[in-house]
mmCIF file of the protein (N, C-alpha, C, O) and its ligand, coordinates in Angstrom:
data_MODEL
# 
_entry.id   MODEL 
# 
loop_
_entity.id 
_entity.type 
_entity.pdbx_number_of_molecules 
1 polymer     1 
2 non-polymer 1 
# 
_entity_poly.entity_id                      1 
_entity_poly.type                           'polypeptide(L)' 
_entity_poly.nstd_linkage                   no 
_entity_poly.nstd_monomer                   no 
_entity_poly.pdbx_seq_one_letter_code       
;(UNK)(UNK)(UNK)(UNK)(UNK)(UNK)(UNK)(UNK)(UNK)(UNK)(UNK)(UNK)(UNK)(UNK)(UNK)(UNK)
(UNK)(UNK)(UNK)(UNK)(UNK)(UNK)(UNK)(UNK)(UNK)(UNK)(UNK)(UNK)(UNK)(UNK)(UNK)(UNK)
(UNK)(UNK)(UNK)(UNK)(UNK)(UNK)(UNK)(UNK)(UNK)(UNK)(UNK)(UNK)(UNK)(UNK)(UNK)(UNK)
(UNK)(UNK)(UNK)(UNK)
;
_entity_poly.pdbx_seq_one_letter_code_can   XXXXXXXXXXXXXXXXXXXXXXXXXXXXXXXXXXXXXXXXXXXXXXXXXXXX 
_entity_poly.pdbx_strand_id                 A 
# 
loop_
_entity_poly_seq.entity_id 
_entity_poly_seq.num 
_entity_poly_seq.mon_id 
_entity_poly_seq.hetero 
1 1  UNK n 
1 2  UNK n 
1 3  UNK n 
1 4  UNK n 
1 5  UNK n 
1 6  UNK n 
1 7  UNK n 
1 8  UNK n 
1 9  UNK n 
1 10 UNK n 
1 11 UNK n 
1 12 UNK n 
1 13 UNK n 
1 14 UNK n 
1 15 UNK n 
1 16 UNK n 
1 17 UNK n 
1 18 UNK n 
1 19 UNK n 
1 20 UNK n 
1 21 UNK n 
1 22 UNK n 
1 23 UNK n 
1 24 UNK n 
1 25 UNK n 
1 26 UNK n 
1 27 UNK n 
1 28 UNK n 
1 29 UNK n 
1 30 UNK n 
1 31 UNK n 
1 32 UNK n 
1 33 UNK n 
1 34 UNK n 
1 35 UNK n 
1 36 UNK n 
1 37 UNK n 
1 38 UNK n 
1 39 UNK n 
1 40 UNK n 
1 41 UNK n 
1 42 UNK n 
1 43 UNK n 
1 44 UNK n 
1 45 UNK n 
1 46 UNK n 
1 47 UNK n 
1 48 UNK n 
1 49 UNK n 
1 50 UNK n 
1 51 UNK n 
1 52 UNK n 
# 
loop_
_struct_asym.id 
_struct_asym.entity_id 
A 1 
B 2 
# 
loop_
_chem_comp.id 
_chem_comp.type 
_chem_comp.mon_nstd_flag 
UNK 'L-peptide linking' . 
ZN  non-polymer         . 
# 
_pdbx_entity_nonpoly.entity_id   2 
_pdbx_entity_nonpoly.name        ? 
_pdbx_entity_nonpoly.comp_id     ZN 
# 
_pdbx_nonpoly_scheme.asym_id         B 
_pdbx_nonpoly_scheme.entity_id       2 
_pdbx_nonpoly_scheme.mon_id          ZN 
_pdbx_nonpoly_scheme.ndb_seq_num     1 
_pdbx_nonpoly_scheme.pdb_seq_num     101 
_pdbx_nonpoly_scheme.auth_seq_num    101 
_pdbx_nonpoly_scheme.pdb_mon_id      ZN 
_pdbx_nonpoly_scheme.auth_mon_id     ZN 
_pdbx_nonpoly_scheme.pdb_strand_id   A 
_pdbx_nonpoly_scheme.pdb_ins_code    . 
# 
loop_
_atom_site.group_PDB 
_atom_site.id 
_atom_site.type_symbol 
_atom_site.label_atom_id 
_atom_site.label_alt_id 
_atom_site.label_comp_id 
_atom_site.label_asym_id 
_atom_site.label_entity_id 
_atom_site.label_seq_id 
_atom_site.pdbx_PDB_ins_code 
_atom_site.Cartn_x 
_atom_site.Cartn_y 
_atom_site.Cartn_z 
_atom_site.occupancy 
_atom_site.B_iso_or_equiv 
_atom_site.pdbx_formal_charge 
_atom_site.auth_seq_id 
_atom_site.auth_comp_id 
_atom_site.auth_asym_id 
_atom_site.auth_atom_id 
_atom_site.pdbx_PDB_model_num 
ATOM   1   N  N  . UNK A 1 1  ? 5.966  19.538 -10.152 1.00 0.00 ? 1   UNK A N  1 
ATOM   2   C  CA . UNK A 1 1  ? 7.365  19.541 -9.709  1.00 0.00 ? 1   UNK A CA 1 
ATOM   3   C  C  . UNK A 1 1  ? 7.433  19.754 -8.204  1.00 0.00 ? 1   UNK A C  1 
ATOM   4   O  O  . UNK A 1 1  ? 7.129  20.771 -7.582  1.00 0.00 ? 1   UNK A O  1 
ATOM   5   N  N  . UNK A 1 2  ? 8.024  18.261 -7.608  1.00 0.00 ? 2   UNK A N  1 
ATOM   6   C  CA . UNK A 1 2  ? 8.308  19.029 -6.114  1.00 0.00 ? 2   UNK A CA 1 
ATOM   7   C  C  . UNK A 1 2  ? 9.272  19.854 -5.752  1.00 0.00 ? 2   UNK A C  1 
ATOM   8   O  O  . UNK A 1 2  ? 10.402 19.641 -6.191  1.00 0.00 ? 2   UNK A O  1 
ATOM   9   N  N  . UNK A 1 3  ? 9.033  20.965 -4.881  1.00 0.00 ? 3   UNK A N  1 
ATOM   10  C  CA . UNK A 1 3  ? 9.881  22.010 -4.499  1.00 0.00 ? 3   UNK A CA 1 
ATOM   11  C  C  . UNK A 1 3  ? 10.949 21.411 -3.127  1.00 0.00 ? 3   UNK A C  1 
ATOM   12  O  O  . UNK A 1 3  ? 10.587 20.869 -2.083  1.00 0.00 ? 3   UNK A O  1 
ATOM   13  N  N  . UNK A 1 4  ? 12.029 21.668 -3.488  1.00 0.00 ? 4   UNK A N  1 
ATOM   14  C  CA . UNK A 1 4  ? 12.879 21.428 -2.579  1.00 0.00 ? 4   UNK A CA 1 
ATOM   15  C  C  . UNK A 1 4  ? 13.374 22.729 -1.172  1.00 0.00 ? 4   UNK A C  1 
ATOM   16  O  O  . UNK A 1 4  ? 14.297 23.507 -1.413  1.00 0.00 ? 4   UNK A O  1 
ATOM   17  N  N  . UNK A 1 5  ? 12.983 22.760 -0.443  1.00 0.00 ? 5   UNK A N  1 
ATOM   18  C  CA . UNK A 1 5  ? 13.475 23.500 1.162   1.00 0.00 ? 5   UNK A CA 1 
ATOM   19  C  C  . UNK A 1 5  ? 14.581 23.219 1.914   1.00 0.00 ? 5   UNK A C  1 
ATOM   20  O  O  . UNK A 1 5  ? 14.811 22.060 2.257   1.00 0.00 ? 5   UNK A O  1 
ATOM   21  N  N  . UNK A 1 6  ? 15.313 24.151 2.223   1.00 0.00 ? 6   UNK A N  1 
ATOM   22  C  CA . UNK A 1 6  ? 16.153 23.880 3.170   1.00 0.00 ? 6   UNK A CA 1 
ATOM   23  C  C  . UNK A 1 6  ? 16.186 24.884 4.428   1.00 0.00 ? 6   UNK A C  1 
ATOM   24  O  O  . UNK A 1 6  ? 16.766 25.958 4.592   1.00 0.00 ? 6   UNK A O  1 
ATOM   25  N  N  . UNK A 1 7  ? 15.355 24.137 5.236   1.00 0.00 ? 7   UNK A N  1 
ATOM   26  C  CA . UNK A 1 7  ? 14.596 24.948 7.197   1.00 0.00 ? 7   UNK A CA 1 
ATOM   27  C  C  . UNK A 1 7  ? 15.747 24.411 8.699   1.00 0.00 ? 7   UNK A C  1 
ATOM   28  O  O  . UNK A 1 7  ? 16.025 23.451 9.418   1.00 0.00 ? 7   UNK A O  1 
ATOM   29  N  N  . UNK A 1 8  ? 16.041 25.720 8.459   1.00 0.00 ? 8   UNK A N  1 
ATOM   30  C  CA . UNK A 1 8  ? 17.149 25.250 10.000  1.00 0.00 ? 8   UNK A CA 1 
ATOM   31  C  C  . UNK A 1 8  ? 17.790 23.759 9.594   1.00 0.00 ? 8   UNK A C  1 
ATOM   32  O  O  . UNK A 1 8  ? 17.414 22.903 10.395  1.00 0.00 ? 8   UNK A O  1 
ATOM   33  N  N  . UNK A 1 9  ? 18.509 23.332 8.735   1.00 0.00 ? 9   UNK A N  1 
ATOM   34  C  CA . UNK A 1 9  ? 19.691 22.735 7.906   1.00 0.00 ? 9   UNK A CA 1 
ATOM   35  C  C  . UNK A 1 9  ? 19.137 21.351 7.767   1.00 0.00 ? 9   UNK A C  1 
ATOM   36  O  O  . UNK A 1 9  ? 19.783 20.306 7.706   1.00 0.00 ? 9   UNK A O  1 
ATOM   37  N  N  . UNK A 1 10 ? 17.148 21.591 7.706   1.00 0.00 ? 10  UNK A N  1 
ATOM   38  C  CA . UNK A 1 10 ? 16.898 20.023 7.407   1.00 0.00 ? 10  UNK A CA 1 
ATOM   39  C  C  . UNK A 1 10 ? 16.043 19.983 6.027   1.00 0.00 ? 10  UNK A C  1 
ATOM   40  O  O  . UNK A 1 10 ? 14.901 20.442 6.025   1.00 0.00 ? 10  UNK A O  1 
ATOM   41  N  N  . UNK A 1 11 ? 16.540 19.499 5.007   1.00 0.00 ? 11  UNK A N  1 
ATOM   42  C  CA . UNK A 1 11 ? 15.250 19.135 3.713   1.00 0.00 ? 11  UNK A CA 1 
ATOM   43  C  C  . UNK A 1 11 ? 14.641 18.931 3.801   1.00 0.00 ? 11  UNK A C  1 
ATOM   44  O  O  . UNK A 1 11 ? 14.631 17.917 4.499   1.00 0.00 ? 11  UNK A O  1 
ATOM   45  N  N  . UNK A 1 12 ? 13.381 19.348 3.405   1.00 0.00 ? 12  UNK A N  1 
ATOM   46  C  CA . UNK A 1 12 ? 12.010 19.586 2.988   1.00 0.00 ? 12  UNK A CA 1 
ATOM   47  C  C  . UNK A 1 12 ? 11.391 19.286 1.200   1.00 0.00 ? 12  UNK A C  1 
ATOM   48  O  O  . UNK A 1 12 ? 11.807 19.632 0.094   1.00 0.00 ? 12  UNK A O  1 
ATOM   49  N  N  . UNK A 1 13 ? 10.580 18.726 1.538   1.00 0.00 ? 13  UNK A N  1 
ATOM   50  C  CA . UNK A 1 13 ? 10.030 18.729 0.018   1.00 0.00 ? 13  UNK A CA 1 
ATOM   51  C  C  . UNK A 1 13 ? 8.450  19.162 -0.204  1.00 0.00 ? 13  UNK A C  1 
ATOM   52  O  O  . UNK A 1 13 ? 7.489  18.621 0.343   1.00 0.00 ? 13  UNK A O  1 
ATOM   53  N  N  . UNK A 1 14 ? 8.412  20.206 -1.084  1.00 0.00 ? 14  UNK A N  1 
ATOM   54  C  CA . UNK A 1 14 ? 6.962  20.713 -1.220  1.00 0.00 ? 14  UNK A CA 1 
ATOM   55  C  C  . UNK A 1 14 ? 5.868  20.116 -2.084  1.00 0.00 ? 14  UNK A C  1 
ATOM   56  O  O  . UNK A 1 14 ? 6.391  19.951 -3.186  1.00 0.00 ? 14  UNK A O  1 
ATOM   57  N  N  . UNK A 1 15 ? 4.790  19.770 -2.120  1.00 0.00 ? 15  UNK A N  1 
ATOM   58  C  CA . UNK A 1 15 ? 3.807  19.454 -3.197  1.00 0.00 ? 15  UNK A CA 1 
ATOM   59  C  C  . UNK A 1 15 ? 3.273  20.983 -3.361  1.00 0.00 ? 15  UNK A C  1 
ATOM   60  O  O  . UNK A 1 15 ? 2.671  21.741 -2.601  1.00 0.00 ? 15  UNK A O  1 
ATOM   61  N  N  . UNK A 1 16 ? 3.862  21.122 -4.966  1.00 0.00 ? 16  UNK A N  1 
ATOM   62  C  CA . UNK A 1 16 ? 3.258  22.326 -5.215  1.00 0.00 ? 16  UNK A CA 1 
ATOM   63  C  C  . UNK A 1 16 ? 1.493  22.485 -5.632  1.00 0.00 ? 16  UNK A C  1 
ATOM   64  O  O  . UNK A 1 16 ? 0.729  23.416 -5.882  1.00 0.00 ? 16  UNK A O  1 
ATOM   65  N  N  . UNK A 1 17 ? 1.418  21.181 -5.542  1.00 0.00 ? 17  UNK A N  1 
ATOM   66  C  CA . UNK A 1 17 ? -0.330 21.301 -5.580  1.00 0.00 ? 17  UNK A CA 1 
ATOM   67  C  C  . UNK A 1 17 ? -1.154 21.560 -4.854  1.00 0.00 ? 17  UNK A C  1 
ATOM   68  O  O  . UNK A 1 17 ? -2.146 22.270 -5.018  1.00 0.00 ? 17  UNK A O  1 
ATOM   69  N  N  . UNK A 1 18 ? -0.666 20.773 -3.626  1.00 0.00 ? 18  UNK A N  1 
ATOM   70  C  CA . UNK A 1 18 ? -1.481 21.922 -1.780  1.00 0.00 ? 18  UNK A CA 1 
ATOM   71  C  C  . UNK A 1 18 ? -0.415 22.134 -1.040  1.00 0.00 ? 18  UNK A C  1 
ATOM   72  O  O  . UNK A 1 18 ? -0.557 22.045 0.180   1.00 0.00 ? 18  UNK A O  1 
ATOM   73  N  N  . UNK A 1 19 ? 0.618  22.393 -1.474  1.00 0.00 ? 19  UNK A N  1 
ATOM   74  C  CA . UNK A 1 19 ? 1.394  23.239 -0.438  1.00 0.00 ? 19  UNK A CA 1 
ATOM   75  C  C  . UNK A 1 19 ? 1.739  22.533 0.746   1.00 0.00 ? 19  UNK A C  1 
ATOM   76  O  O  . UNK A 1 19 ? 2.252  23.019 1.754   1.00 0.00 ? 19  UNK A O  1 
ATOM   77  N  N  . UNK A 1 20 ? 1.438  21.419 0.558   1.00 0.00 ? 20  UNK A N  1 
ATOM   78  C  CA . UNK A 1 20 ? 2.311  20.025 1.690   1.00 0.00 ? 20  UNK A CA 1 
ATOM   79  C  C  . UNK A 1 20 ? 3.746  20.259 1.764   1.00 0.00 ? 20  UNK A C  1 
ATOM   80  O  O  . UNK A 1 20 ? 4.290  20.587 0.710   1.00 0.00 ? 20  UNK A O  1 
ATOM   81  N  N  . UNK A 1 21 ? 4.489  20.147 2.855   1.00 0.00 ? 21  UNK A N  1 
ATOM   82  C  CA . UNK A 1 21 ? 5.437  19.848 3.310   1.00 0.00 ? 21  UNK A CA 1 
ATOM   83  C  C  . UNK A 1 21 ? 6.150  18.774 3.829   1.00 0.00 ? 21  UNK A C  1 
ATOM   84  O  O  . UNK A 1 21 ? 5.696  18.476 4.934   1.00 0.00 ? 21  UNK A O  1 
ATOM   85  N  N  . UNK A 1 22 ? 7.203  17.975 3.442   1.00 0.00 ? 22  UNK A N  1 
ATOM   86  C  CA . UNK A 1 22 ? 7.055  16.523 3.800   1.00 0.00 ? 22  UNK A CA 1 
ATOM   87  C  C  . UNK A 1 22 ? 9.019  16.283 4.040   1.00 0.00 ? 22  UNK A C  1 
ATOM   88  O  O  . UNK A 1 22 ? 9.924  16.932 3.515   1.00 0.00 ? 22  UNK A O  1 
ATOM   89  N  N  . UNK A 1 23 ? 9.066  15.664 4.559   1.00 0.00 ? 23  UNK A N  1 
ATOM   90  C  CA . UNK A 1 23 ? 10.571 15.393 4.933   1.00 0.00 ? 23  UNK A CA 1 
ATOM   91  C  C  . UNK A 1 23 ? 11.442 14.396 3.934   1.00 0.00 ? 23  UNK A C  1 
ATOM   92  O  O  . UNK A 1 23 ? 12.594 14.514 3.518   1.00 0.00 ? 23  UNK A O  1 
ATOM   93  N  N  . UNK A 1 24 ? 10.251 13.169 3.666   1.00 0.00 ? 24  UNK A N  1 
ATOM   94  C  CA . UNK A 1 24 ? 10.359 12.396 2.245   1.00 0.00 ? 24  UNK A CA 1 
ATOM   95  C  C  . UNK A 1 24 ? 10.169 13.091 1.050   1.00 0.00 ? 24  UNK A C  1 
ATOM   96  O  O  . UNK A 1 24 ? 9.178  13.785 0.822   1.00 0.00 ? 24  UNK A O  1 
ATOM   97  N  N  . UNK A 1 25 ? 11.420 12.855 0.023   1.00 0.00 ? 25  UNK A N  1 
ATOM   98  C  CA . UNK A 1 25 ? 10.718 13.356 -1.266  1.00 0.00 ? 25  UNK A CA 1 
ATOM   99  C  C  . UNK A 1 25 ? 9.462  12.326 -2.107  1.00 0.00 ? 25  UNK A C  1 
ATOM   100 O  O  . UNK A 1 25 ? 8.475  12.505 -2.821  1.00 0.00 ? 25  UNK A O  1 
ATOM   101 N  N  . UNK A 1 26 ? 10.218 11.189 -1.504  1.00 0.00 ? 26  UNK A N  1 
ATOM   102 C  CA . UNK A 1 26 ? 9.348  9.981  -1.730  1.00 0.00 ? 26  UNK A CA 1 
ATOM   103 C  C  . UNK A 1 26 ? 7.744  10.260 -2.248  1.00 0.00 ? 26  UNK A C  1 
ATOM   104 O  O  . UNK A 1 26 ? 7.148  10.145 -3.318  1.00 0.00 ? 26  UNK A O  1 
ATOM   105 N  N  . UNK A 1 27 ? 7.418  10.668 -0.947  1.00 0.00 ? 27  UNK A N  1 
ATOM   106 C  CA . UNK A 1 27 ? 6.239  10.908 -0.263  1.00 0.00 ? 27  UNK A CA 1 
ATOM   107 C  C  . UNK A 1 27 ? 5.554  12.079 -1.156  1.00 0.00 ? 27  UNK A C  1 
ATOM   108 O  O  . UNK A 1 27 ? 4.521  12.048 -1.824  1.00 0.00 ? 27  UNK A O  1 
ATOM   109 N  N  . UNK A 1 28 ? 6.696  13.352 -0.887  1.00 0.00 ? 28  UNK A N  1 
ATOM   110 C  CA . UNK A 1 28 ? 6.049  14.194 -1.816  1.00 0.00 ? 28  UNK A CA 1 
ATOM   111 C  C  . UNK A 1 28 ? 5.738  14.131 -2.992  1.00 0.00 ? 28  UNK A C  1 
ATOM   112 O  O  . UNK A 1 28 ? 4.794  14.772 -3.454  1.00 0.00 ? 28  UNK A O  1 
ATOM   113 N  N  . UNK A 1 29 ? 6.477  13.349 -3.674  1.00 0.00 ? 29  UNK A N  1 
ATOM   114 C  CA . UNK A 1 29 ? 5.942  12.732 -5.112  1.00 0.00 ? 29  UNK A CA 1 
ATOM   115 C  C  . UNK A 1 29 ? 4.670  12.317 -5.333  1.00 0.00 ? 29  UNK A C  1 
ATOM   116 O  O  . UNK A 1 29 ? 3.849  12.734 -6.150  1.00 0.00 ? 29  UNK A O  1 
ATOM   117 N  N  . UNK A 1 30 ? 4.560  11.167 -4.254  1.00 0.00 ? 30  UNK A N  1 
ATOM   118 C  CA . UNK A 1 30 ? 3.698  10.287 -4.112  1.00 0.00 ? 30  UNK A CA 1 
ATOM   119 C  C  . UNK A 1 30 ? 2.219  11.692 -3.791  1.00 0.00 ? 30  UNK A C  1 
ATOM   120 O  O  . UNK A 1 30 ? 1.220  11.609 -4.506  1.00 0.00 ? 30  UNK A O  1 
ATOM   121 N  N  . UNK A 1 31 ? 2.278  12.554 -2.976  1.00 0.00 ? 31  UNK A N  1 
ATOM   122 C  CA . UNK A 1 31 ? 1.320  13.296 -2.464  1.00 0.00 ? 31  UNK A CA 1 
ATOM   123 C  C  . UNK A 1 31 ? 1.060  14.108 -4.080  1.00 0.00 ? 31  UNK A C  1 
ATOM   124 O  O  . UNK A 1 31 ? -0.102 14.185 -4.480  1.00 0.00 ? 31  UNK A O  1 
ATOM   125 N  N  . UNK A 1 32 ? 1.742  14.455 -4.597  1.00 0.00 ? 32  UNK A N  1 
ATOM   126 C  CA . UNK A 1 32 ? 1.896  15.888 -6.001  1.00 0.00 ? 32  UNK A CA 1 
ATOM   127 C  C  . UNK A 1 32 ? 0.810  14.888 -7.143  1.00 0.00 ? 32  UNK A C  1 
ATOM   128 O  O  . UNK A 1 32 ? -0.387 15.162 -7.232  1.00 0.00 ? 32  UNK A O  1 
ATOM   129 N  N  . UNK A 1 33 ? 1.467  13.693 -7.982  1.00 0.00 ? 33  UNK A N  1 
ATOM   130 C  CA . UNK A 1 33 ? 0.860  12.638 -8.710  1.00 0.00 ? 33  UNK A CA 1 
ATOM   131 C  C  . UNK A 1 33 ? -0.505 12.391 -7.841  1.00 0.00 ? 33  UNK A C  1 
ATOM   132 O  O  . UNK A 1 33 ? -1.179 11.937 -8.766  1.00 0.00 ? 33  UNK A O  1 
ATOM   133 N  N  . UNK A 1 34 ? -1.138 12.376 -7.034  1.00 0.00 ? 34  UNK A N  1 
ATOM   134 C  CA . UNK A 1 34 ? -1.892 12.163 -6.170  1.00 0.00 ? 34  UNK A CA 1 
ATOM   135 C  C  . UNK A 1 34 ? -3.579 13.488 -6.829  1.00 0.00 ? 34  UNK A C  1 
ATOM   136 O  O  . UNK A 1 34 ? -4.659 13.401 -7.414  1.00 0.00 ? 34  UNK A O  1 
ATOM   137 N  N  . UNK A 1 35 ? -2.443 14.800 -5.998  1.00 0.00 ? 35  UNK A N  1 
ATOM   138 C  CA . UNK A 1 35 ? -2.905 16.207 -5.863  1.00 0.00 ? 35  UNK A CA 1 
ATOM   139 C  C  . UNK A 1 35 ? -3.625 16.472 -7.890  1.00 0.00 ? 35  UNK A C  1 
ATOM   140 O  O  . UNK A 1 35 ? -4.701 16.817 -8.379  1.00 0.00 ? 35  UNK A O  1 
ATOM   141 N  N  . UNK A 1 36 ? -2.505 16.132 -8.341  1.00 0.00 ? 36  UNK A N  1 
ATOM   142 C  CA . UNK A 1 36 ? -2.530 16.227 -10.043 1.00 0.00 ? 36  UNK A CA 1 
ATOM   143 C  C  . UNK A 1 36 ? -3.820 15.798 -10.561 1.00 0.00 ? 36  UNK A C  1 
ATOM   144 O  O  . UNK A 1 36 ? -4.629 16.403 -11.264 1.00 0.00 ? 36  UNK A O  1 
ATOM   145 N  N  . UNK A 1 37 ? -3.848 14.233 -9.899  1.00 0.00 ? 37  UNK A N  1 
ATOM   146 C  CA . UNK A 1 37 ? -4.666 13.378 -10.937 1.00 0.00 ? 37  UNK A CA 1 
ATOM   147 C  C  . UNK A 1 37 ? -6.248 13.494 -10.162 1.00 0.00 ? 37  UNK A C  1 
ATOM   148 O  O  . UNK A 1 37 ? -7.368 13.291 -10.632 1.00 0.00 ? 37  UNK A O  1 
ATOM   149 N  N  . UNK A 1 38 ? -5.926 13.797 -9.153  1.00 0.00 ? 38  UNK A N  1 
ATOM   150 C  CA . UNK A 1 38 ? -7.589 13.734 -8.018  1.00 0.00 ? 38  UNK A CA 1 
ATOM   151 C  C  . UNK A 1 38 ? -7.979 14.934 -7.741  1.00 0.00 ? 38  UNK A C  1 
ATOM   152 O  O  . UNK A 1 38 ? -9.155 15.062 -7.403  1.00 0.00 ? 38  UNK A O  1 
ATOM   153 N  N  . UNK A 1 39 ? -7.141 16.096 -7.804  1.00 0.00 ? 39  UNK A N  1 
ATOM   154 C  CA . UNK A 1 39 ? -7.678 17.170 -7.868  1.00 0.00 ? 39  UNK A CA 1 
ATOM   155 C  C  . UNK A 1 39 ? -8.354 17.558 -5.988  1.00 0.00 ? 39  UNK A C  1 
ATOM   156 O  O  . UNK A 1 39 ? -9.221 18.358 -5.635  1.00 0.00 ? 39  UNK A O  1 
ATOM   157 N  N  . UNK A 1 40 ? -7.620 16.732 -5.277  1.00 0.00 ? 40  UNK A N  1 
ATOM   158 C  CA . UNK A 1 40 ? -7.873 16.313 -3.606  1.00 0.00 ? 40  UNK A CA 1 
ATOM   159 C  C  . UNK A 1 40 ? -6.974 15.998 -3.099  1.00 0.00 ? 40  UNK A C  1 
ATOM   160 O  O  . UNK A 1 40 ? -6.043 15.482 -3.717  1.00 0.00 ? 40  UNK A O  1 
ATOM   161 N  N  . UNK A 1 41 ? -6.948 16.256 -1.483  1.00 0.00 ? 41  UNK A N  1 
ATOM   162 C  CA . UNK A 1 41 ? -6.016 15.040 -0.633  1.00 0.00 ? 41  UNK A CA 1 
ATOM   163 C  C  . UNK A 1 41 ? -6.194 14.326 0.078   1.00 0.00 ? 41  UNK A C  1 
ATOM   164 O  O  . UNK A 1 41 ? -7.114 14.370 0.894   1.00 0.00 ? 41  UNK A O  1 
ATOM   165 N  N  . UNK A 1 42 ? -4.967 13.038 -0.069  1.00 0.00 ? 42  UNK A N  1 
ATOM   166 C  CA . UNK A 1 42 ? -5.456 12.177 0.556   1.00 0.00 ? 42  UNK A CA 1 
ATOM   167 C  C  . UNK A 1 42 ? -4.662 12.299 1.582   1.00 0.00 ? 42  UNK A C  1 
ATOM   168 O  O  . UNK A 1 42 ? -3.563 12.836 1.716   1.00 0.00 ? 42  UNK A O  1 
ATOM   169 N  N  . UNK A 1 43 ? -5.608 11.525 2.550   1.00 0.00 ? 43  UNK A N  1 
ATOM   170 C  CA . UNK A 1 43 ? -5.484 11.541 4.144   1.00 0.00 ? 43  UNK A CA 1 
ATOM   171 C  C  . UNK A 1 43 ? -4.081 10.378 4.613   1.00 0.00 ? 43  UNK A C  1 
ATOM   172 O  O  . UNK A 1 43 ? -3.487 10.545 5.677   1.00 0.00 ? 43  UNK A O  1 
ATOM   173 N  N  . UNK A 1 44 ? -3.790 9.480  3.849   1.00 0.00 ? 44  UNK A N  1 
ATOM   174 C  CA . UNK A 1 44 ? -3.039 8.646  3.957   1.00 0.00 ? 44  UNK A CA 1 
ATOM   175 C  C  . UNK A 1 44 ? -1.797 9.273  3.872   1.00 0.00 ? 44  UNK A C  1 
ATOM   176 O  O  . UNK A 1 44 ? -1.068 9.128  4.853   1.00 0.00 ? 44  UNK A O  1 
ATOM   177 N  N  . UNK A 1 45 ? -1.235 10.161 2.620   1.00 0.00 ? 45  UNK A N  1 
ATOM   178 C  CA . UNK A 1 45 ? -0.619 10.607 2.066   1.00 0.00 ? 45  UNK A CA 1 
ATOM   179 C  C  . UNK A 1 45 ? -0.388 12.036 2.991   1.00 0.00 ? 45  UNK A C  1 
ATOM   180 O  O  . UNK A 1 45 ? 0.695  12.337 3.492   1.00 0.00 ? 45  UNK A O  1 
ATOM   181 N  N  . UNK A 1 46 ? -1.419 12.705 3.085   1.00 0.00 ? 46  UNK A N  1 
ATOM   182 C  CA . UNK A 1 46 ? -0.797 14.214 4.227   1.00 0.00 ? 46  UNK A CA 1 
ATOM   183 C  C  . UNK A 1 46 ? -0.739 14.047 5.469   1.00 0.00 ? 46  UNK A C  1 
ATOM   184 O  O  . UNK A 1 46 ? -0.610 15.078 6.129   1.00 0.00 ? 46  UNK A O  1 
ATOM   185 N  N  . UNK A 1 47 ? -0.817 12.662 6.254   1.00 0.00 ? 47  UNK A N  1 
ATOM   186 C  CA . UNK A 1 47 ? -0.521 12.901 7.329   1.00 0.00 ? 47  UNK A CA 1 
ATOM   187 C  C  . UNK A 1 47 ? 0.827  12.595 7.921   1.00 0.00 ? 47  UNK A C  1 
ATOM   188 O  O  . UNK A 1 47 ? 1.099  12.556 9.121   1.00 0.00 ? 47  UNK A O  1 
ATOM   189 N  N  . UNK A 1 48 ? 1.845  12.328 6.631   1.00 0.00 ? 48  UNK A N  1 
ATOM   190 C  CA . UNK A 1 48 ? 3.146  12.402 6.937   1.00 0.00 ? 48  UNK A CA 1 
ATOM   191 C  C  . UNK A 1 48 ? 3.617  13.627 6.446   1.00 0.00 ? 48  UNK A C  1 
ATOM   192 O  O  . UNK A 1 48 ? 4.765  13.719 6.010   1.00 0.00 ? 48  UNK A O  1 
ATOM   193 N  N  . UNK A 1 49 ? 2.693  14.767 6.478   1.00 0.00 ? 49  UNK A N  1 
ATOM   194 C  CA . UNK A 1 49 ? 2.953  16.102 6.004   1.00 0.00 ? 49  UNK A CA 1 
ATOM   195 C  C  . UNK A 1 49 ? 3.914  16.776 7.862   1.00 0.00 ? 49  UNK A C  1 
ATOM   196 O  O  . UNK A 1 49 ? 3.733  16.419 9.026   1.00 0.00 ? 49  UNK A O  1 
ATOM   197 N  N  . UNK A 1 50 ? 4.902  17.855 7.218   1.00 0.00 ? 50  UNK A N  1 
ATOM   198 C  CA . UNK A 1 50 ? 5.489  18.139 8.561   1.00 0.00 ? 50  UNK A CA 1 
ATOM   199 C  C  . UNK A 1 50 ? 4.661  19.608 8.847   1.00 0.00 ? 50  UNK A C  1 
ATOM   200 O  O  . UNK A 1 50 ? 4.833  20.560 8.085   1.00 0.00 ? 50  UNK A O  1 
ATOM   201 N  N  . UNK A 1 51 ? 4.204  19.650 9.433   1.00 0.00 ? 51  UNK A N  1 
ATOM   202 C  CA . UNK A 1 51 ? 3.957  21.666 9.878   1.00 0.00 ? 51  UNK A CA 1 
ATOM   203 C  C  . UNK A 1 51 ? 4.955  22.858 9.664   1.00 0.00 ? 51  UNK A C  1 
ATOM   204 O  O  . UNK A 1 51 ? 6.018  23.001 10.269  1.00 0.00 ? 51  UNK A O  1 
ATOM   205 N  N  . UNK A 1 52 ? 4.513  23.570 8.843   1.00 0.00 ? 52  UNK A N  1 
ATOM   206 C  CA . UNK A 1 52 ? 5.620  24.636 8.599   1.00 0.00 ? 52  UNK A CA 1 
ATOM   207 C  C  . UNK A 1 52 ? 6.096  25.707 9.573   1.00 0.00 ? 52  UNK A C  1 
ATOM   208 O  O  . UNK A 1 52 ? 6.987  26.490 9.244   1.00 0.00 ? 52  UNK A O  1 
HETATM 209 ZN ZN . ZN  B 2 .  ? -0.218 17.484 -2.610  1.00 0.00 2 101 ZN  A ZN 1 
# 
């Protein structure tokens, strides 16, 4: 389940599998199904991660 954030009045979406942060929920989906099934991350996928 991605976790939803709200940081100084902008959404955030979490992959609760590594704790990615991402501005797309899109993305975070895409990163979580990813995290789930590979048990890894991918580089494609976290580098639209935002810094917390
Ligand atoms: Zn992830």
């Amino acid at each position: 389940m991605v976790n939803k954030i709200i940081k100084l009045g902008t959404e955030y979406h979490v992959c609760e599998a590594c704790d990615m942060t991402y501005k797309e929920e899109e993305i975070a989906k895409k990163c979580e199904d990813w995290c789930n099934k590979n048990h890894s991350c991918n580089i494609e996928i976290i580098k639209h991660a935002v810094k917390k």
